[in-house]
N, C-alpha and C positions, 0 to 999 in steps of 0.2 A: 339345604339351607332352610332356616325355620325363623318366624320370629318368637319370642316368649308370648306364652299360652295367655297372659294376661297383665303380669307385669314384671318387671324385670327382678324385684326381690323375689316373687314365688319361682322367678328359673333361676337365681345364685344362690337366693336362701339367706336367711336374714343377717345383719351385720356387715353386708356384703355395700359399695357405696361405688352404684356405676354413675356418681355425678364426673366420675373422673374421666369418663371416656368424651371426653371436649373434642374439639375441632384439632386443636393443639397439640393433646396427646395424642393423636391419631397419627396428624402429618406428620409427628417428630417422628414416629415409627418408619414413613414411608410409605402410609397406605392410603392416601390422598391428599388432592390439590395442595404443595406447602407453600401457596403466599409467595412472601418473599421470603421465605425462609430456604430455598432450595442452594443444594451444594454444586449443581450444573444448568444451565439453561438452554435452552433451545430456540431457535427462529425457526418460521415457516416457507415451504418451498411450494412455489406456485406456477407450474407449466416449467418446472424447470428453473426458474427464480431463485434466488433466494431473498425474502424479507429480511430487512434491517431488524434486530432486539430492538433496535429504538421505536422500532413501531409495531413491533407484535413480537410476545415470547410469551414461552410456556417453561414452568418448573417440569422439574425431571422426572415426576410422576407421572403428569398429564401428557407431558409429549412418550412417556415408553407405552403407556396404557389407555391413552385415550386415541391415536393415531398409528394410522397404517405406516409399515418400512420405506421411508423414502420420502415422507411426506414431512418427516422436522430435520433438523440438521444442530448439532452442539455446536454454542459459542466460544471460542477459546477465549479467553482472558482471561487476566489478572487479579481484577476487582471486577465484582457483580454487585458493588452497590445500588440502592436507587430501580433496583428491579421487583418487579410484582407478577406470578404469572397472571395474565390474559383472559384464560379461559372460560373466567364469570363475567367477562364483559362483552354481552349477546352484542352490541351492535356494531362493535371493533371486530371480533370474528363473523360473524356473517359478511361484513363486507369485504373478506375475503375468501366468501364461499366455506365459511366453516358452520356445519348445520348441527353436529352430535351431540350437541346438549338437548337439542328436543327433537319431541315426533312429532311430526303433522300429519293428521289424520283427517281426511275431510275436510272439516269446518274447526278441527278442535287440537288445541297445541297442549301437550304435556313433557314436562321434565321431574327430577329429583335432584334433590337439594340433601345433603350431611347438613346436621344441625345440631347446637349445644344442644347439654342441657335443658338452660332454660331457655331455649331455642331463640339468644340475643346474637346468634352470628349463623353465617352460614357457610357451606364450600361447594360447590360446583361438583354436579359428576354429571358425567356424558355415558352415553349407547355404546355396545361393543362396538368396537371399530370394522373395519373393510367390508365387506358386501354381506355378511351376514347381517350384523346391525342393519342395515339399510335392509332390506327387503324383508326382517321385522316390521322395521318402520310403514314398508310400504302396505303390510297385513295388517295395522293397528295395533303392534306388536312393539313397545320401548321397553328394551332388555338394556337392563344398567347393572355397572359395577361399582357395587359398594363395599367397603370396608367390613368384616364380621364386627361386633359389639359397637355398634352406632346408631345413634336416630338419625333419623332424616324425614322428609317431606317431602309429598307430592305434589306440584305444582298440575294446575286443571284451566284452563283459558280457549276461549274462541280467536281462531289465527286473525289476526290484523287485516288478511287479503280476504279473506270470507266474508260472502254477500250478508253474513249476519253479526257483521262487526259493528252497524249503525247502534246509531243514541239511542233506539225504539225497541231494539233487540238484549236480552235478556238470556239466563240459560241456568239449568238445577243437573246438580250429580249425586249422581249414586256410588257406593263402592260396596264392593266385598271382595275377600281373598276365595282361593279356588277349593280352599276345604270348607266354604260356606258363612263364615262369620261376616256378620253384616258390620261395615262401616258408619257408624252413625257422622253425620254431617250437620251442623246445625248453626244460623248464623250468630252473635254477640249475646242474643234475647231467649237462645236457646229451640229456638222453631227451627224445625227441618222443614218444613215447607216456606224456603225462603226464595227469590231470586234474582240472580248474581251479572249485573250489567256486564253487557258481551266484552265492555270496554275493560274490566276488569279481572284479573286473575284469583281463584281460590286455591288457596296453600292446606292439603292435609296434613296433620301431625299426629295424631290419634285415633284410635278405636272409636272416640266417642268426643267429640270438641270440647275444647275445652278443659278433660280431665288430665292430670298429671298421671296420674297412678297409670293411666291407658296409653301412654306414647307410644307411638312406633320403633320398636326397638331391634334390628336385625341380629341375629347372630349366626352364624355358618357352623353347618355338623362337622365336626373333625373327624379323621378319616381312622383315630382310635374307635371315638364312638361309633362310625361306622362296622368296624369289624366285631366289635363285643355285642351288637345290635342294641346299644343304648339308646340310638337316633328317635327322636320322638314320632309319632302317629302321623303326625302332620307335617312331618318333612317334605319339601318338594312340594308342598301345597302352600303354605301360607305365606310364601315367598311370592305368590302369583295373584297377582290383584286386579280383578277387574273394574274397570271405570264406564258406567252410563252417563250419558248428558241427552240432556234433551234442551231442544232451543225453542224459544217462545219469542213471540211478538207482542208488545205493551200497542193495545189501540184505546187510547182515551177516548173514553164516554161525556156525553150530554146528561147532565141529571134529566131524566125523565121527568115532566110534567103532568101531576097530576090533581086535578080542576075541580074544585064541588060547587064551580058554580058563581054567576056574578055576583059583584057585592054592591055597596052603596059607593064602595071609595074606588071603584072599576079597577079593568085588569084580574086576572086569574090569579089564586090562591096555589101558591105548590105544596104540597103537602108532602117529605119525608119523600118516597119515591129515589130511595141512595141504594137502588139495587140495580145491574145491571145481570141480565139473563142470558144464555147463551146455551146455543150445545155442542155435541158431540166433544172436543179437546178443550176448546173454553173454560177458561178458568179464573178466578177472583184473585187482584192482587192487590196487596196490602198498602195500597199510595194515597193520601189524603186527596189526592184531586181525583183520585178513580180511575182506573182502564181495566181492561178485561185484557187476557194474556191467551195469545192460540197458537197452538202447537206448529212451529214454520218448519224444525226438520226432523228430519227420520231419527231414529232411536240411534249413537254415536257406540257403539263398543268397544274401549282400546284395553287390549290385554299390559298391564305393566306387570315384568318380572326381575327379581334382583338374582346377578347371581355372583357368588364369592371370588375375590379379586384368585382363590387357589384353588377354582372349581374350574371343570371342564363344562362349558357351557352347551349346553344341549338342542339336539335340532329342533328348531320351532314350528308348534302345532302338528 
Protein backbone atom coordinates (compact mmCIF):
# COMPACT_ATOMS: atom_id res chain seq x y z
CA UNK A 1 0.00 0.00 0.00
CA UNK A 2 1.50 3.50 -1.08
CA UNK A 3 0.19 6.74 -1.30
CA UNK A 4 1.05 8.91 -4.59
CA UNK A 5 4.76 10.34 -4.37
CA UNK A 6 3.15 13.79 -4.66
CA UNK A 7 0.07 14.10 -6.34
CA UNK A 8 -2.22 12.06 -7.83
CA UNK A 9 -1.72 13.30 -11.73
CA UNK A 10 2.23 12.59 -11.40
CA UNK A 11 0.99 8.65 -10.33
CA UNK A 12 -1.96 8.44 -13.28
CA UNK A 13 -0.31 10.85 -15.58
CA UNK A 14 -1.91 13.71 -17.08
CA UNK A 15 -5.57 13.76 -18.49
CA UNK A 16 -6.34 11.32 -16.08
CA UNK A 17 -9.45 13.06 -13.69
CA UNK A 18 -9.45 11.37 -10.07
CA UNK A 19 -12.21 14.24 -9.04
CA UNK A 20 -14.35 11.04 -9.84
CA UNK A 21 -13.34 9.01 -6.92
CA UNK A 22 -16.30 10.74 -4.53
CA UNK A 23 -17.69 9.21 -1.58
CA UNK A 24 -20.43 7.88 -4.06
CA UNK A 25 -18.62 6.26 -6.35
CA UNK A 26 -16.82 4.46 -3.94
CA UNK A 27 -19.91 3.15 -1.82
CA UNK A 28 -21.78 2.26 -5.16
CA UNK A 29 -18.79 -0.11 -5.65
CA UNK A 30 -19.09 -1.63 -2.09
CA UNK A 31 -16.10 -0.40 -0.71
CA UNK A 32 -17.38 1.66 2.18
CA UNK A 33 -19.88 3.00 4.45
CA UNK A 34 -23.08 3.27 1.70
CA UNK A 35 -25.46 5.68 3.59
CA UNK A 36 -28.61 4.77 3.05
CA UNK A 37 -27.87 3.42 0.03
CA UNK A 38 -27.28 -0.33 1.22
CA UNK A 39 -29.11 -3.26 -0.47
CA UNK A 40 -29.19 -5.30 3.23
CA UNK A 41 -29.04 -4.00 6.84
CA UNK A 42 -28.08 -5.06 9.93
CA UNK A 43 -28.81 -4.45 13.80
CA UNK A 44 -26.59 -4.93 16.76
CA UNK A 45 -26.21 -7.77 19.23
CA UNK A 46 -25.47 -6.94 22.65
CA UNK A 47 -24.78 -9.92 25.49
CA UNK A 48 -26.91 -11.76 23.34
CA UNK A 49 -29.67 -9.07 22.58
CA UNK A 50 -30.60 -8.11 19.84
CA UNK A 51 -30.98 -4.15 18.98
CA UNK A 52 -34.06 -3.00 17.28
CA UNK A 53 -32.86 -1.22 13.29
CA UNK A 54 -35.02 1.28 14.79
CA UNK A 55 -32.52 2.27 17.01
CA UNK A 56 -29.18 1.29 15.80
CA UNK A 57 -28.18 -0.21 12.06
CA UNK A 58 -25.38 -0.56 9.99
CA UNK A 59 -25.14 -0.88 5.98
CA UNK A 60 -23.84 -3.98 4.75
CA UNK A 61 -20.38 -2.85 4.36
CA UNK A 62 -19.75 -1.63 7.87
CA UNK A 63 -21.45 -4.57 9.55
CA UNK A 64 -19.30 -7.39 7.14
CA UNK A 65 -16.06 -5.30 7.73
CA UNK A 66 -16.07 -3.23 10.39
CA UNK A 67 -17.38 -6.12 13.04
CA UNK A 68 -16.59 -9.26 14.67
CA UNK A 69 -18.90 -12.72 13.64
CA UNK A 70 -21.67 -12.74 15.84
CA UNK A 71 -21.69 -9.38 16.82
CA UNK A 72 -24.53 -7.85 13.85
CA UNK A 73 -27.43 -9.91 12.77
CA UNK A 74 -29.32 -9.11 8.97
CA UNK A 75 -32.71 -7.52 8.94
CA UNK A 76 -35.29 -9.35 6.92
CA UNK A 77 -37.72 -7.19 5.35
CA UNK A 78 -39.52 -5.91 2.73
CA UNK A 79 -38.82 -2.23 2.38
CA UNK A 80 -35.59 -0.59 3.93
CA UNK A 81 -36.78 2.85 3.51
CA UNK A 82 -35.96 5.68 5.81
CA UNK A 83 -32.70 3.75 6.89
CA UNK A 84 -29.18 5.63 7.24
CA UNK A 85 -26.23 3.35 8.49
CA UNK A 86 -25.12 4.39 12.21
CA UNK A 87 -21.74 4.02 12.17
CA UNK A 88 -20.80 8.06 11.86
CA UNK A 89 -22.83 8.70 14.66
CA UNK A 90 -19.96 8.62 17.67
CA UNK A 91 -22.55 9.16 20.41
CA UNK A 92 -25.43 6.53 19.23
CA UNK A 93 -22.62 3.88 19.02
CA UNK A 94 -20.56 4.35 21.96
CA UNK A 95 -23.57 4.04 23.94
CA UNK A 96 -23.80 0.97 23.10
CA UNK A 97 -20.19 0.09 23.76
CA UNK A 98 -19.21 0.55 20.10
CA UNK A 99 -15.46 2.17 20.36
CA UNK A 100 -13.84 1.24 16.49
CA UNK A 101 -13.98 4.17 14.97
CA UNK A 102 -11.18 5.64 17.24
CA UNK A 103 -8.17 5.00 19.40
CA UNK A 104 -7.57 6.21 22.62
CA UNK A 105 -4.25 6.61 23.41
CA UNK A 106 -3.42 8.33 26.59
CA UNK A 107 -4.74 11.70 26.57
CA UNK A 108 -5.18 11.64 22.78
CA UNK A 109 -8.15 10.44 20.41
CA UNK A 110 -7.49 9.73 16.72
CA UNK A 111 -9.78 8.47 13.92
CA UNK A 112 -9.87 8.51 9.81
CA UNK A 113 -12.43 9.84 7.75
CA UNK A 114 -12.90 9.05 3.41
CA UNK A 115 -13.49 12.32 2.06
CA UNK A 116 -14.57 14.00 -1.34
CA UNK A 117 -12.84 15.75 -3.31
CA UNK A 118 -13.38 18.87 -2.40
CA UNK A 119 -13.39 17.27 0.87
CA UNK A 120 -17.59 18.86 1.28
CA UNK A 121 -18.65 15.27 2.66
CA UNK A 122 -17.34 12.68 4.46
CA UNK A 123 -17.71 8.64 5.51
CA UNK A 124 -16.66 6.94 8.39
CA UNK A 125 -14.02 4.03 8.69
CA UNK A 126 -13.19 2.23 11.66
CA UNK A 127 -10.07 -0.13 13.11
CA UNK A 128 -9.65 -3.62 12.07
CA UNK A 129 -12.05 -5.45 13.92
CA UNK A 130 -11.71 -8.36 16.89
CA UNK A 131 -8.61 -8.26 19.15
CA UNK A 132 -6.06 -7.36 16.77
CA UNK A 133 -7.44 -3.81 16.21
CA UNK A 134 -7.72 -3.44 19.87
CA UNK A 135 -4.45 -4.21 21.17
CA UNK A 136 -3.11 -1.90 18.23
CA UNK A 137 -5.09 0.35 19.92
CA UNK A 138 -3.85 -0.36 23.11
CA UNK A 139 0.06 0.14 21.65
CA UNK A 140 -0.90 3.51 20.04
CA UNK A 141 -1.29 1.73 17.09
CA UNK A 142 -5.02 2.67 14.84
CA UNK A 143 -4.82 0.47 11.86
CA UNK A 144 -7.78 1.32 9.48
CA UNK A 145 -9.37 0.05 6.38
CA UNK A 146 -9.72 2.13 3.55
CA UNK A 147 -10.81 1.89 0.14
CA UNK A 148 -7.56 1.89 -2.50
CA UNK A 149 -7.95 5.27 -4.81
CA UNK A 150 -9.46 7.60 -1.98
CA UNK A 151 -8.78 10.72 0.16
CA UNK A 152 -9.30 10.84 3.40
CA UNK A 153 -8.41 12.42 6.80
CA UNK A 154 -6.92 12.17 9.97
CA UNK A 155 -8.74 13.22 12.74
CA UNK A 156 -6.01 14.35 16.00
CA UNK A 157 -8.15 15.52 19.38
CA UNK A 158 -7.46 15.31 23.25
CA UNK A 159 -10.02 12.46 24.75
CA UNK A 160 -12.98 14.46 26.58
CA UNK A 161 -11.95 12.11 29.87
CA UNK A 162 -8.29 13.49 29.90
CA UNK A 163 -7.24 15.57 32.92
CA UNK A 164 -6.04 17.95 29.92
CA UNK A 165 -9.46 18.53 28.41
CA UNK A 166 -9.96 21.90 30.43
CA UNK A 167 -10.55 25.64 28.80
CA UNK A 168 -6.62 26.30 29.90
CA UNK A 169 -5.19 23.32 28.00
CA UNK A 170 -4.06 23.44 24.60
CA UNK A 171 -2.04 20.87 22.23
CA UNK A 172 0.41 21.09 18.68
CA UNK A 173 0.99 17.96 16.27
CA UNK A 174 3.35 16.66 14.26
CA UNK A 175 3.10 14.05 11.51
CA UNK A 176 5.21 12.09 9.14
CA UNK A 177 4.90 8.89 7.17
CA UNK A 178 7.41 6.00 7.98
CA UNK A 179 9.72 6.55 4.85
CA UNK A 180 10.32 10.02 6.29
CA UNK A 181 8.39 12.81 4.55
CA UNK A 182 7.42 15.35 6.94
CA UNK A 183 3.57 16.44 7.28
CA UNK A 184 3.37 19.93 7.25
CA UNK A 185 0.42 21.27 9.67
CA UNK A 186 -0.31 24.75 9.71
CA UNK A 187 -3.33 26.64 10.98
CA UNK A 188 -5.87 29.19 8.47
CA UNK A 189 -2.69 32.03 8.59
CA UNK A 190 -0.40 29.44 7.47
CA UNK A 191 1.88 29.27 10.83
CA UNK A 192 2.85 25.98 12.19
CA UNK A 193 3.59 27.14 15.21
CA UNK A 194 -0.01 27.31 16.16
CA UNK A 195 -2.06 25.93 19.24
CA UNK A 196 -5.09 23.95 19.00
CA UNK A 197 -7.70 24.18 22.31
CA UNK A 198 -7.81 20.66 23.87
CA UNK A 199 -11.70 21.31 23.39
CA UNK A 200 -11.13 21.11 19.79
CA UNK A 201 -10.22 18.55 17.11
CA UNK A 202 -7.75 18.95 14.06
CA UNK A 203 -8.60 17.21 10.71
CA UNK A 204 -5.43 16.50 8.35
CA UNK A 205 -6.04 16.32 4.64
CA UNK A 206 -2.75 17.05 3.15
CA UNK A 207 1.13 16.96 2.85
CA UNK A 208 1.12 20.47 3.35
CA UNK A 209 -2.50 22.49 4.68
CA UNK A 210 -4.14 23.89 2.67
CA UNK A 211 -2.63 22.75 -0.73
CA UNK A 212 -4.81 20.95 -3.20
CA UNK A 213 -2.16 19.57 -5.51
CA UNK A 214 -0.83 17.79 -1.86
CA UNK A 215 -4.07 15.80 -0.64
CA UNK A 216 -3.89 12.70 0.80
CA UNK A 217 -4.60 10.20 -1.57
CA UNK A 218 -4.34 6.26 -0.98
CA UNK A 219 -3.83 3.79 -3.32
CA UNK A 220 -3.17 -0.18 -2.78
CA UNK A 221 -0.21 -2.10 -4.81
CA UNK A 222 -1.95 -4.81 -6.82
CA UNK A 223 -0.88 -8.03 -6.53
CA UNK A 224 -0.02 -7.80 -10.69
CA UNK A 225 2.42 -5.00 -9.78
CA UNK A 226 3.48 -6.91 -7.14
CA UNK A 227 4.85 -9.87 -9.24
CA UNK A 228 6.41 -7.81 -12.31
CA UNK A 229 8.17 -5.68 -9.27
CA UNK A 230 6.54 -2.56 -10.43
CA UNK A 231 5.51 -1.60 -6.67
CA UNK A 232 6.96 1.64 -5.81
CA UNK A 233 10.19 2.33 -3.19
CA UNK A 234 8.06 3.28 -0.77
CA UNK A 235 5.45 0.76 -0.53
CA UNK A 236 4.62 -0.38 3.04
CA UNK A 237 6.05 2.76 4.18
CA UNK A 238 3.90 5.65 3.34
CA UNK A 239 0.96 4.11 4.32
CA UNK A 240 2.34 4.22 8.01
CA UNK A 241 2.03 7.56 9.63
CA UNK A 242 3.11 8.76 12.57
CA UNK A 243 1.52 11.37 14.90
CA UNK A 244 3.38 13.62 17.78
CA UNK A 245 1.24 15.82 20.10
CA UNK A 246 2.40 17.60 22.76
CA UNK A 247 0.09 19.25 25.44
CA UNK A 248 0.58 22.61 26.81
CA UNK A 249 -0.94 24.69 29.59
CA UNK A 250 -2.09 28.56 28.68
CA UNK A 251 -1.06 30.53 32.28
CA UNK A 252 -2.08 34.09 31.79
CA UNK A 253 0.31 36.80 32.76
CA UNK A 254 0.24 40.15 34.57
CA UNK A 255 1.89 42.84 32.17
CA UNK A 256 4.90 43.52 34.05
CA UNK A 257 5.36 46.87 35.55
CA UNK A 258 7.95 48.75 34.75
CA UNK A 259 8.65 52.38 36.69
CA UNK A 260 11.00 55.31 35.73
CA UNK A 261 10.05 56.89 38.50
CA UNK A 262 7.42 59.52 40.25
CA UNK A 263 5.65 62.10 38.45
CA UNK A 264 3.94 65.27 39.22
CA UNK A 265 0.41 63.73 38.35
CA UNK A 266 1.53 60.59 40.99
CA UNK A 267 1.28 56.86 40.42
CA UNK A 268 3.80 54.89 38.41
CA UNK A 269 4.45 55.10 34.53
CA UNK A 270 4.39 51.48 32.75
CA UNK A 271 6.25 51.44 30.15
CA UNK A 272 5.81 48.71 27.23
CA UNK A 273 7.03 45.64 29.47
CA UNK A 274 4.58 43.09 26.94
CA UNK A 275 7.20 40.43 27.50
CA UNK A 276 6.75 37.60 29.54
CA UNK A 277 10.04 35.24 30.17
CA UNK A 278 10.26 31.89 31.17
CA UNK A 279 12.45 28.63 30.83
CA UNK A 280 13.20 25.57 30.24
CA UNK A 281 9.47 24.27 27.98
CA UNK A 282 7.95 27.73 28.32
CA UNK A 283 6.81 29.25 25.57
CA UNK A 284 4.94 32.45 23.90
CA UNK A 285 1.51 32.33 22.58
CA UNK A 286 -0.01 34.25 20.32
CA UNK A 287 -3.35 35.65 22.49
CA UNK A 288 -3.91 39.38 22.77
CA UNK A 289 -4.31 39.31 26.42
CA UNK A 290 -0.88 37.21 26.80
CA UNK A 291 -0.13 33.80 28.57
CA UNK A 292 2.88 31.70 28.41
CA UNK A 293 2.23 27.98 27.35
CA UNK A 294 4.32 24.99 29.46
CA UNK A 295 4.70 21.73 28.45
CA UNK A 296 1.91 19.50 30.90
CA UNK A 297 2.43 16.16 29.00
CA UNK A 298 4.89 13.68 27.92
CA UNK A 299 5.66 13.54 24.10
CA UNK A 300 2.12 11.31 22.78
CA UNK A 301 3.33 8.90 19.83
CA UNK A 302 0.41 7.09 17.83
CA UNK A 303 1.51 4.96 14.93
CA UNK A 304 -1.52 5.33 12.25
CA UNK A 305 -1.55 2.70 9.51
CA UNK A 306 -3.87 2.00 6.51
CA UNK A 307 -4.33 -1.10 5.16
CA UNK A 308 -6.20 -2.29 1.85
CA UNK A 309 -9.77 -3.54 2.42
CA UNK A 310 -7.81 -6.86 -0.14
CA UNK A 311 -4.60 -6.89 1.82
CA UNK A 312 -3.59 -9.19 4.45
CA UNK A 313 -2.99 -7.14 7.28
CA UNK A 314 0.20 -7.67 8.97
CA UNK A 315 1.35 -8.23 12.63
CA UNK A 316 1.98 -4.96 14.40
CA UNK A 317 5.32 -3.59 15.45
Amino acid sequence: MYQSENTTTQYYGDGVETTKFTIDYISSQGRCCQGNKSNKWFGYIVSGTKIPTSELVFCEFCANNYFEEGETYEEIETSFMNKSCNIANKPLVERYGISNRNTYYGDVQLNVNIVNPGDEDFAATCKIPGEKGRDASKHGAHICLIPSQSYYEIGVGISPTSIYSGSNFYYKVKAKTKDGRLIKITNQKGNTNFYMPSSKRIYINSFESGSSGKRFFFVATSQLEKYHGLEPSHNEESNIIYIFVDIFKRIPYEEPVRCRGYTSKGGNVAKGGNVAKGGGTTMRGGFNKGATFEAEGTLKLLKLQFNSLITKVKNLL
